[in-house]
Structure formats: C-alpha cells, structure tokens
N, C-alpha and C positions, 0 to 999 in steps of 0.2 A: 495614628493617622499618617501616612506614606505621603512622600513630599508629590507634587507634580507642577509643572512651571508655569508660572501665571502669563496669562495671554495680555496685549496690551489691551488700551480701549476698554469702551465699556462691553460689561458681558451680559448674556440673555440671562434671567434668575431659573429657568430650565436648564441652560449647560452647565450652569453655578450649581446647582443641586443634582444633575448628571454626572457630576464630577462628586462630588460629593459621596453618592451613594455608591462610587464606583473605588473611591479611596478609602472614606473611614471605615474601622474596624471594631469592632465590641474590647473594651477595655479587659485586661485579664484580671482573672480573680471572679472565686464565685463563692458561697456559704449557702449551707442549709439552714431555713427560718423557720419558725412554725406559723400555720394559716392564719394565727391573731398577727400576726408579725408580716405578714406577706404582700398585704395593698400597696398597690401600688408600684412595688419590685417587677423587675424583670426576670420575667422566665428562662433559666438556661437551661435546663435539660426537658425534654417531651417529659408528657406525664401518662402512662399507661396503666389501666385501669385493671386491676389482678380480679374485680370481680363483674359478674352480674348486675344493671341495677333496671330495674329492681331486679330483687333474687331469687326472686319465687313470682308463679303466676300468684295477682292478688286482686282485689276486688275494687271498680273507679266508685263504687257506690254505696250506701246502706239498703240493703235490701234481701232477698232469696235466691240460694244458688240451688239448682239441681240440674237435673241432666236431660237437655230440650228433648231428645229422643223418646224419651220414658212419662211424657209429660201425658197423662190422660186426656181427654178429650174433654172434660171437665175442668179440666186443669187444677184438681183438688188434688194436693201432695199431704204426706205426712210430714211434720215435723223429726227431724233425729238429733238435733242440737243448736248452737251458734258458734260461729265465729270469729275470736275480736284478731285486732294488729298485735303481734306479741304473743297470741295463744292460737298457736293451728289445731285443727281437728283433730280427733286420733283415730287412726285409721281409714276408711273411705267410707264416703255417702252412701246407701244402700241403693240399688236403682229404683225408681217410683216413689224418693222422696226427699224434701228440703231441708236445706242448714239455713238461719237463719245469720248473716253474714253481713261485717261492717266496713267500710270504708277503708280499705288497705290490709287485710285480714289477706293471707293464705289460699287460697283456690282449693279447697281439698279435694282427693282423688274422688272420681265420680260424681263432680257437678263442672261443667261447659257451659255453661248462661248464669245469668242474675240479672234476675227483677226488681225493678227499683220498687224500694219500701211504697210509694203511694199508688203502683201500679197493684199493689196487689192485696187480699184483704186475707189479714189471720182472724181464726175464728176456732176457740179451744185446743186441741192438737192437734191443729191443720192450717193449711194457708194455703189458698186461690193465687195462683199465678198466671199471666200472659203468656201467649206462645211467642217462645222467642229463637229464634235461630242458635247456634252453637259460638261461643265468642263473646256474645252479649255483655256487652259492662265489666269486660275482664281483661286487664291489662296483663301483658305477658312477660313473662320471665328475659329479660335481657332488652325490654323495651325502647330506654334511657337510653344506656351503655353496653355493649357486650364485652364482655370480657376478651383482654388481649389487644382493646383497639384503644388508638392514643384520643387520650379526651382533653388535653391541652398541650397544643407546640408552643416550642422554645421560640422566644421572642415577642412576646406579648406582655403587656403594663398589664399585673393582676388584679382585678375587679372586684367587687363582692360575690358575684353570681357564679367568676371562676373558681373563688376559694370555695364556693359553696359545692359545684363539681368537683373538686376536689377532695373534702370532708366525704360527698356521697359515694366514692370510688375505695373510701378509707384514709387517705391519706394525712397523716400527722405533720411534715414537713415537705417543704419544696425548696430543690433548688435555684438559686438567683444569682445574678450577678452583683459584684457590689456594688456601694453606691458610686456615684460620682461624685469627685470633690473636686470645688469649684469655688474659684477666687473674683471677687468682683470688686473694682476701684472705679469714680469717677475723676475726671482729668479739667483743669478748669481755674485760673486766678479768682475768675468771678464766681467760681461754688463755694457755697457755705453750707454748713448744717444748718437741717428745721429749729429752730428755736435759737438760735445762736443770733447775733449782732448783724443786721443788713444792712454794710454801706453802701452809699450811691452805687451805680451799677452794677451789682451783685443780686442773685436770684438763689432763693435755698435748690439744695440738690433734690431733685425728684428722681433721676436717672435709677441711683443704684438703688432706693426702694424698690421701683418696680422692676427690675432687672433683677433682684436677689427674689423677689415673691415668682418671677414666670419661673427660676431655676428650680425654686424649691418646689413651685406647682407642678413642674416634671420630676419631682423626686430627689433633687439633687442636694448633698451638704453641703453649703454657702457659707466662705468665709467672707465679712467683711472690712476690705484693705481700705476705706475713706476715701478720703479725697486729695488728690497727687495735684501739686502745682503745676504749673505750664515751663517746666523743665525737663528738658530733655536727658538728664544725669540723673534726676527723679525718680527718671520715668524706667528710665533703663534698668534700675537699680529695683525697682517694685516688679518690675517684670520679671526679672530674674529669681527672686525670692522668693515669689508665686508661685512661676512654673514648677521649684523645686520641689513643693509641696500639694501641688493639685493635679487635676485632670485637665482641668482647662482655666483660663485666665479670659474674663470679661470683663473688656473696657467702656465706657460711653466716652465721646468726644475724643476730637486728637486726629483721627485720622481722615479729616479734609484734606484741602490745601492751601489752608493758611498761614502765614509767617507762625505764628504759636501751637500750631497741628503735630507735635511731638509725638505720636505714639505710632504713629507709621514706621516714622525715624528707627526707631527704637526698635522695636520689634524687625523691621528688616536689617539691623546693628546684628544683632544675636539671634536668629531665627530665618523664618520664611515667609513669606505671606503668597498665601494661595491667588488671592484678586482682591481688591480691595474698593474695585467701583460698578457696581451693578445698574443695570440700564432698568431700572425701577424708582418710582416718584408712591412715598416718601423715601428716602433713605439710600439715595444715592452713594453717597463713603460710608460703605458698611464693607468691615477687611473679614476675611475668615484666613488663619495661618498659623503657624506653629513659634514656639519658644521654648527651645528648649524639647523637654519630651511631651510638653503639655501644650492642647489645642488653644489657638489664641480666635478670640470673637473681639471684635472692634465695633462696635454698633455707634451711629451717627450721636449729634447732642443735641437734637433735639428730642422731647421726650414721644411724642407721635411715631416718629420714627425708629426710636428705640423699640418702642413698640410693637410695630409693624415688624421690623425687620428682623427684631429674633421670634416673631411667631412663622415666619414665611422664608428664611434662610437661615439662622441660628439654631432653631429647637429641632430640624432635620438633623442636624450634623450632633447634635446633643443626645437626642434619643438612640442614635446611629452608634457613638461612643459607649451607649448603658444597656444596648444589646438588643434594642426593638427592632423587628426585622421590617414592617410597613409602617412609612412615617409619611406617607401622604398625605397634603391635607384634602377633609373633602369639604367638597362644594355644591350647591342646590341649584336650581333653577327656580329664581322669583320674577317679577315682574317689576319693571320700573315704575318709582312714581314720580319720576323728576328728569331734567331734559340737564345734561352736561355734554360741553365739549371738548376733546380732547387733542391733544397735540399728536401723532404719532411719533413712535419710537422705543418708548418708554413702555413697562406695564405699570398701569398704576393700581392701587387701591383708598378707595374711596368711605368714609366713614358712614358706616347706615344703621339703620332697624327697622324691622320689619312688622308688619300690623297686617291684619287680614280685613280683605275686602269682600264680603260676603264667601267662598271658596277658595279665592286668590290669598296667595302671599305676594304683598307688597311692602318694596323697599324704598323707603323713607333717606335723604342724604342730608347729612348733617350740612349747614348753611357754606360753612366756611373750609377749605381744604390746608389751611395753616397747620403745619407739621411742631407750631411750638403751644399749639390750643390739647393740652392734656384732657380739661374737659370734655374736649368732643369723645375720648375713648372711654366715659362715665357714661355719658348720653349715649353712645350706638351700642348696639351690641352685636355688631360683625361689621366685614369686610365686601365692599362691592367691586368685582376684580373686574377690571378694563383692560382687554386683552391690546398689545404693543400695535397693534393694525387698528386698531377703531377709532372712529374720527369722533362719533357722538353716540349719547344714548338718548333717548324721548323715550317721554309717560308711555307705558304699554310696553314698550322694549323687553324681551327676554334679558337679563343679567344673571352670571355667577356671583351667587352670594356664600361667605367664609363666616360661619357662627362663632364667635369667639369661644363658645363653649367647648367646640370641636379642637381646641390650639390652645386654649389654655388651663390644659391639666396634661 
C-alpha cells in the first residue's frame, strides 16, 4: 500500500475509499490449490476453458430423436436403438427412423429433433412421434462454455458454483493469491477477558472477537495479540512486532482524542497514517495507515462502530490487499417504516431489518442508535445508509438498505 498524505478535517467515506482503491495494491505471492481447497481464495490468474461444454450436441430430455425432415405424415418411425449419457450411438440414425434417447446422451448423426417421452407413444418396434421443427430438445455442442473463452477472471472470492465451472472446463487446480495474515489487539485499562475477574469499571473485550470472526469471514489468517494496556511504549512496541509478521495490524480503541488515545501516537511514531477521522456516524476515529510494511486499520472502541466501520471502510482496503478487484458494497432500495431525523454533514448508518408488507420490503430501525448497544447488530440484519445531505426520512420514504450478508463474508 503506497503512502499518500492525509488531508486535515474530517473526510467524505467516498474520497476515503477513492483513495483507497486508487493506492492499495494486491499483496505478492500466489500458489496453486486444488478445487476442494479453493473457496473462498482469490482468483489470480483468468481461468480459460481448453474445452467445449458441453462437448457434443446432447439431449435436454428423455425421449425420441430422429430427423424432423424425414418424419411421415403419420408420424410412425422405426425404432434402430437407444441412447444413454456415457454410450453414444454407433454409427448414424438411418433416415425414416428413431433412437430412443436419454437425458444427456450424445445427438447421434442423423437425428435434429427429440420428442419428449410423453409426447409420444411406442408401440412394438415402433414409436409415434410429433412434428417437431429441427433443434427440438437438443442442446448444442459449446452451449455452456466454448472453448478458448475465459470462464473465470482474476480477482474474484471463489464460490461453489465457480469451482463447479471450473471442474466442468477440467480443471484440477487454480491459481490464488495467498492468504493474508493479520494481527489483531484490543487497547484498554478497562478490558478484560470473557470469563476472567470484572472489577468496578471494567467491561469484558468484545472488540477483538468480532474483529478476528469479520477477518477471518473474508478469508483472512488472524493472529491473536490480546489486550495492550493504555501505554503508549506498549503500544509502540506490539505494533512493531505485528507489522513484522503480518499484512496488516488491526486495532479497536486508542485512536480518539483522549488523554489515554495511544495508538494514533504510536503508529504516526513509526509509520503513517493515511486519515484518521471520517465524517461518518458511528465510527468517527477510525484510522486507515501503515507501520511499517504492514497496513494498519484503527477502528473506534465501541463495538457498533467496530462494526460498522470495518464493513464500510476496512474490508474495502482488506479485500483490495487479497487481490479482489470489485469491493463495492451493494445496496437495495426498501421502503421506510419509521420517521428519523438527521443532522447533516455526516453519512450515517442506521441499524434495521427488513420484513415484507404484502410486495414491499420494509425497513424496520432498531429503537435506539447507541454505538456501545452490540445487541442492536443481533437484532438487525443490515444497514440503513443516510446519505451526508438528508435532513429526515418518514414511513413510505425510499431508503438504501446494506444486507449484512452482502459485507459479511
């Protein structure tokens, strides 16, 4: 990721991610995997298809093939054989009469149509068939795929349905890029571990669970660094050790501006920081920048905003590093079912779910917009984006709604 100088003030999360897509770079290093090994991986190289698919004209149906030309006016053919998938003909069909032909079987020479089995009636060494035009129920050779054309580009998270393209083309292995390796600490006097001893104002750590589950939900191998005191020599000193070992370095908390907000510090000590304050509600101090040779992600401390903020500026710059070339998120058009007002300036997002009103999708807001209510991100299950210009939304309102499904793998 190439430096570039942070602007003051707060910045728009469009120029944030403008910038973004215009500096980071795909991490080096690639390996061949085989297809049980591939989900999920990023594609590095095109994948071009050496064959046919299918490879032969073959049959969409169970039924009779012959040749529409030659069809009597009775439509009474002779039988000359059958057809399965795996056993082609031998030879070609005589003209003026039928192969009886299954479901994925071979086309053999001399039949252009096929009658579906309940179109038509056999009866001893014969079979009545419909008049059918030439093409009928017969799928053609390079239908799929033709050969020569690319059936999967570089830069795609692989799928089941791509490795299954994949397999149908032949293919045994694909190239990918490695993984990303990625260190995550939370920063905090007042964090403790789940289960551990809660004195008076102290809260167990929720940050780095769900910060190590959104990494590894985009693929990533998550080391976990704990919990770093509200020391700036700590801090400096975990940062260092990190970068030398990962891709990237994710912090929660620290990078406010509060007297004990160390990790700003720190990280502009020995590194860069690209911006550090986005004009977005939750998650205002969220830092993106470097340490070292490794990308540093700063995401606020509360856990909403943790949240929010590496699905909507984080996992662009994360995916960007692991080789995916479209990292947009998308967005719907639902209908509002609740009246909020908004301050301008800001782009906010708003916690919702959505429920159908006879045709409509409607979005439902979670009551309360506190960025330290984790629950609310259990109960909704997306995002309602409040563009930086709108003053209010009312019942009936078009809104952009963000599925969490879409952002969180």
């Amino acid at each position: 990721m190439s430096d570039f100088a942070p602007k003051p003030g707060l910045l728009g999360v469009d120029e944030a991610l403008a910038l973004l897509a215009e500096r980071v770079r795909p991490l080096e290093g690639v390996e061949a995997v085989t297809l049980a090994d591939g989900l999920g991986r990023v594609l590095a190289e095109d994948v071009v298809s050496a064959v046919n698919v299918p490879p032969h004209d073959n049959s969409a149906v169970d039924g009779w093939g012959f040749a529409a030309a030659s069809r009597p006016a009775d439509g009474r053919l002779p039988v000359a054989g059958t057809v399965a998938a795996g056993h082609p003909f031998a030879g070609a069909v005589p003209a003026g009469a039928a192969v009886r032909i299954l479901t994925g079987a071979p086309v053999p020479e001399g039949v252009d149509a096929i009658a579906m089995q309940e179109d038509c009636r056999a009866e001893g060494d014969g079979v009545t068939v419909p008049a059918l035009a030439a093409g009928a129920n017969r799928r053609e050779k390079g239908e799929d795929v033709r050969a020569s054309t690319v059936v999967l580009r570089a830069g795609i998270r692989l799928r089941p349905q791509d490795l299954g393209l994949a397999a149908a083309v032949g293919c045994t292995t694909l190239v990918v890029h490695r993984r990303l390796r990625a260190a995550v600490f939370s920063t905090g006097d007042e964090i403790r571990e789940p289960g551990s001893e809660l004195p008076p104002g102290c809260i167990f750590d929720t940050n780095r669970t769900t910060a190590s589950g959104l990494l590894r939900a985009l693929g990533a191998e998550v080391t976990d660094l704990g919990i770093l005191p509200d020391r700036r020599d700590a801090i400096a000193q975990a940062l260092a050790e990190a970068a030398a070992g990962h891709d990237v370095v994710l912090t929660s908390g620290g990078v406010s501006v509060g007297d004990e907000d160390h990790v700003k510090a720190a990280v502009e000590a020995q590194g860069t920081l690209h911006f550090w304050k986005l004009a977005i509600k939750p998650g205002r101090p969220v830092a993106l920048g470097r340490v070292g040779q490794a990308a540093f992600i700063g995401l606020p401390g509360n856990p909403v905003a943790v949240m929010v903020t590496f699905m909507l500026v984080a996992r662009p710059l994360v995916l960007r590093l692991m080789g995916v070339k479209e990292t947009a998120v998308p967005r719907y058009t639902v209908e509002a079912g609740f009246a909020f007002r908004h301050k301008p300036g800001r782009r906010e997002w708003l916690r919702a779910r959505v429920r159908m009103e006879g045709a409509t999708l409607v979005a439902e807001k979670f009551p309360s917009e506190g960025s330290g209510v984790l629950s609310s991100m259990v109960w909704s299950d997306g995002l309602v984006e409040v563009p930086e210009e709108r003053e209010a939304i009312a019942p009936g309102d078009l809104v952009a709604y963000i599925p969490y499904a879409e952002v969180l793998r």
